[in-house]
N, C-alpha and C positions, 0 to 999 in steps of 0.2 A: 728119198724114197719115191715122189712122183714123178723125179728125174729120168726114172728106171721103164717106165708107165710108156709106152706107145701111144701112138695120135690116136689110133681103133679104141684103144683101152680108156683113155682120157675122154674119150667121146662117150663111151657105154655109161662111164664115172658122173659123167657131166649129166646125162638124159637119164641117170638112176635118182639123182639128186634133184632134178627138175621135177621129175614124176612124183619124187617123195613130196617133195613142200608142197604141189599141187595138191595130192591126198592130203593132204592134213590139212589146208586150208577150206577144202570141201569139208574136212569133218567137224570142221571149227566153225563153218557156218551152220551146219546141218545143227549141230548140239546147239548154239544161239537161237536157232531157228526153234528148235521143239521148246526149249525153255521160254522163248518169247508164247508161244501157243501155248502153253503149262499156265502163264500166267494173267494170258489173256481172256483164259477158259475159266481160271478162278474169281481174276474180277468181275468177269461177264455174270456170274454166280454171286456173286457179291453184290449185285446193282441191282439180283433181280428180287421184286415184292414180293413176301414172304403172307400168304395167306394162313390167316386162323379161323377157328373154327366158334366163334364167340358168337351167340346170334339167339 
């Protein structure tokens, strides 16, 4: 089948498949990224001193 495939076409094939892993490598950090900030934002919440109102 890729036999059949021209240099032009095998190149489009090539830089369609380079493009693809790129994006999803961007979106695989991007999601890491938010999730790191999701839980960086809860413990930051979690440290912080909780006032009452006893007095």
């Amino acid at each position: 089948m890729l036999t059949a495939l021209t240099t032009p076409a095998l190149t489009l094939l090539f830089l369609g498949v380079v493009v693809a892993l790129g994006a999803a490598f961007v979106w695989m950090f991007w999601e890491i990224e938010q999730v790191k900030a999701r839980h960086d934002r809860f413990a930051a919440a979690a440290r912080r001193p909780r006032h009452s109102r006893s007095g």
